[in-house]
LUMTI-171345 format. One record per residue (C-alpha): z, y, x. Coordinates in steps of 0.25 Angstrom, whole numbers, padded with zeros to 4 digits, always signed. Layout:
ZYX...
//
This chain:
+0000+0000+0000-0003+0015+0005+0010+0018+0004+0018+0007+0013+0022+0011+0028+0021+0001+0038+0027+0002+0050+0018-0006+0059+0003-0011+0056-0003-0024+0063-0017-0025+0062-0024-0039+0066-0039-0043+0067-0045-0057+0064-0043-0065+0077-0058-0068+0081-0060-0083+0085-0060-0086+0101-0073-0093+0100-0084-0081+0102-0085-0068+0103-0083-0056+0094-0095-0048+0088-0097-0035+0081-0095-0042+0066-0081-0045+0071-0076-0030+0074-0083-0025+0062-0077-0033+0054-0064-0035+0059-0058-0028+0073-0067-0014+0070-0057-0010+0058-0044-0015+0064-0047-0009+0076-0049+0003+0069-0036+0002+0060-0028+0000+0072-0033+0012+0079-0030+0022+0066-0016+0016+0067-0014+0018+0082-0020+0033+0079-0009+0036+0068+0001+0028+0077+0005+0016+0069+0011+0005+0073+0002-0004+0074-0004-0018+0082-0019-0022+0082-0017-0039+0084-0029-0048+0087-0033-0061+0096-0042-0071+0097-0041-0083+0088-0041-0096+0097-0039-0108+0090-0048-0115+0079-0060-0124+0078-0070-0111+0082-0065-0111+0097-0066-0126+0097-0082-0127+0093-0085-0116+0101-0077-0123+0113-0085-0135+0109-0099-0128+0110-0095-0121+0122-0089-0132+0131-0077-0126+0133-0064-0128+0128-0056-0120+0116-0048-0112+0127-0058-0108+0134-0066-0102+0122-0055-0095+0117-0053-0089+0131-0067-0084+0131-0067-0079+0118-0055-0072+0119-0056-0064+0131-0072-0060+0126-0067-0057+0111-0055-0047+0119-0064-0040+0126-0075-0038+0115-0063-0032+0108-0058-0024+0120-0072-0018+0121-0074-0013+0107-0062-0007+0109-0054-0015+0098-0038-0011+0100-0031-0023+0097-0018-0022+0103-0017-0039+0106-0031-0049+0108-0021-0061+0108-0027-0075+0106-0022-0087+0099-0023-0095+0110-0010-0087+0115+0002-0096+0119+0010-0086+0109+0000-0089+0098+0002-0103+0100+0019-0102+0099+0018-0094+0086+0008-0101+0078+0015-0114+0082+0029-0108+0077+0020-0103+0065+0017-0117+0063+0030-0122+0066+0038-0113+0057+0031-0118+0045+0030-0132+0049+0045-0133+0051+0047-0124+0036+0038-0135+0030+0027-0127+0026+0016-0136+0030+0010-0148+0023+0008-0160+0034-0002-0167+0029-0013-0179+0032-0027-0176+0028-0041-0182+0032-0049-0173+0041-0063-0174+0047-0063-0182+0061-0075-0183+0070-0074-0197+0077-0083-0193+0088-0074-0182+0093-0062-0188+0088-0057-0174+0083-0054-0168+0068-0063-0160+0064-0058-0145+0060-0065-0138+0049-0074-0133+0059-0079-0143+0066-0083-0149+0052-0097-0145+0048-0103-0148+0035-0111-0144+0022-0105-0135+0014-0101-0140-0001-0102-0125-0008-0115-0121-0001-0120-0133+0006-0120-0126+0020-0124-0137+0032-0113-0131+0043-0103-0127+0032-0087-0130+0041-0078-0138+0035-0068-0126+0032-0077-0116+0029-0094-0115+0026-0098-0103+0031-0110-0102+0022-0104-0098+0008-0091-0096+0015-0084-0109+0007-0069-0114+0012-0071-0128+0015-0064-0140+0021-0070-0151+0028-0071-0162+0017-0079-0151+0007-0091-0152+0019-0102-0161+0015-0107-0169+0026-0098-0164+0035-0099-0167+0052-0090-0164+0067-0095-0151+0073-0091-0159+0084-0099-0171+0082-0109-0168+0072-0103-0181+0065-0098-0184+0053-0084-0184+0053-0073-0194+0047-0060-0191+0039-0047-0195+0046-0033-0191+0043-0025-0181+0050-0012-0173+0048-0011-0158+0046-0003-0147+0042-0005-0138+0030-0002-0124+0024+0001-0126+0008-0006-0114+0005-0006-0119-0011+0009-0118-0009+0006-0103-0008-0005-0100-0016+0002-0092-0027+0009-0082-0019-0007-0081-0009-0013-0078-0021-0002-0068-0025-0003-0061-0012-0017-0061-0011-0024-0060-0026-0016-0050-0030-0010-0044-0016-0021-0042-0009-0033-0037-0016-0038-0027-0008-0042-0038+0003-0059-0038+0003-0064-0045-0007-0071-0056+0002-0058-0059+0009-0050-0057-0007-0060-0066-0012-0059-0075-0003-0044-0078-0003-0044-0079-0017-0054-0089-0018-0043-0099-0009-0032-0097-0020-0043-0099-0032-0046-0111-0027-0032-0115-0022-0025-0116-0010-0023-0129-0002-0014-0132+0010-0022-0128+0022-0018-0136+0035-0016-0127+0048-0017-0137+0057-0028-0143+0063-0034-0157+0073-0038-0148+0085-0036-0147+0098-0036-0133+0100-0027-0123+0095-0013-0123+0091-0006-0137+0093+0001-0140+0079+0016-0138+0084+0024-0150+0077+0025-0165+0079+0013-0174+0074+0001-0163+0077-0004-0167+0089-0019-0164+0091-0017-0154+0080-0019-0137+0079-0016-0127+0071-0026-0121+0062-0033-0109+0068-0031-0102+0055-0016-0103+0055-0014-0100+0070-0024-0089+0070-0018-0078+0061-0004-0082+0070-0012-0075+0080-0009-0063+0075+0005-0062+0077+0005-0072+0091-0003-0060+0096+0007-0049+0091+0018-0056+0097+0009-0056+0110+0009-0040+0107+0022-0037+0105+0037-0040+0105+0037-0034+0091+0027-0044+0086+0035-0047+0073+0037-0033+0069+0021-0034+0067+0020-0048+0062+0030-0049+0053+0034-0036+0047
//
């Protein structure tokens, strides 16, 4: 509301993937403004943080690893650095690049983790996922290609067709195959854990039908179309062997999902700012 005083403003900006450089779509449409933002406050002499990094983890940095011949770190290492200096260049006043690669990003997305492991939050569950034999591997919803079954798109991913834009999951793919292999692959059980989202669709659908309608109407729309259709326990672990180890017993040979370390990544790099980290994270 106009007429609220803060005492402290944080301003973040997507993390960008480690796995390719940045371009001028991306500081249009994201780093421009912020950066901008952030400068009138500095002008008027607010109190205020500009937070961004690279995001490090996930199937992305993996395939590009794979089609590179290098390994995930190494990717992240160059991207990083390239994507720091583009940003340096422009001129983009960020007051932290961190990375989610970062030793303290890893302790405080594992105590995230942990803290709602040991409160119970999670659902454990045992599922049948896609496995390609001739890798040996799990297969993430990226390195799951398929047809599409809204549009009928040939190289639609098993989380999401980029076509008509459709959420999927892997079992929705028609004809699906291994990015790795090119094979088809075979179902066989593995254990995850999962957020019960439907446990808080009521007060999501509260806080955002009703609390946020002045988000753009793509991303308004978009969110609203999730809880019409219902929300469902969503697993934020993942069989890879890159990223975030799962930090409890009985998850060997398992991560955690990019898109529940990732937006850790904005406080991990605050408190590689500042001292005062939880004044900006948690008031």
């Amino acid at each position: 509301m106009a007429d609220q005083q803060y005492k402290r403003h944080t301003i973040t900006a997507a993390l960008p993937y480690a796995n390719g450089p940045v371009h001028i779509g991306h500081l249009a449409g994201v780093y421009i403004p912020a950066d901008i933002y952030s400068r009138y406050l500095r002008l008027k002499g607010e109190d205020m943080i500009f937070i961004c990094g690279s995001d490090e983890h996930g199937v992305p940095i993996t395939l590009r690893a794979k089609n590179e011949g290098i390994t995930p770190q190494e990717v992240v290492d160059k991207y990083h650095e390239l994507n720091k200096k583009s940003f340096a260049d422009f001129g983009i006043s960020f007051d932290i690049y961190d990375r989610t690669s970062s030793k303290v990003h890893h302790e405080t997305a594992s105590e995230f983790f942990k803290t709602l492991y040991d409160a119970d939050i999670f659902e454990e569950n045992t599922s049948e996922q896609y496995f390609d034999e001739k890798n040996e591997q799990f297969l993430a919803d990226r390195y799951i290609i398929g047809t599409c079954p809204r549009c009928e798109f040939e190289e639609a991913y098993g989380d999401q067709c980029e076509r008509c834009g459709s959420s999927l999951s892997p079992s929705e793919l028609i004809n699906p195959r291994s990015t790795l292999s090119g094979e088809k692959p075979v179902l066989k059980e593995t254990k995850h854990w999962y957020l019960p989202l439907n446990q808080y669709e009521k007060w999501l659908s509260e806080w955002i039908l009703e609390g946020h309608k002045e988000w753009k109407t793509n991303v308004y729309g978009q969110c609203k179309s999730w809880i019409d259709s219902g929300l469902n326990p969503r697993a934020v672990t993942r069989d890879l062997d890159w990223g975030i180890p799962v930090p409890v017993e009985g998850a060997e040979g398992k991560v955690l999902y990019v898109w529940f370390d990732a937006p850790i990544g904005y406080i991990s790099a605050t408190k590689d700012l500042t001292d005062r980290w939880e004044d900006w994270v948690l008031d």
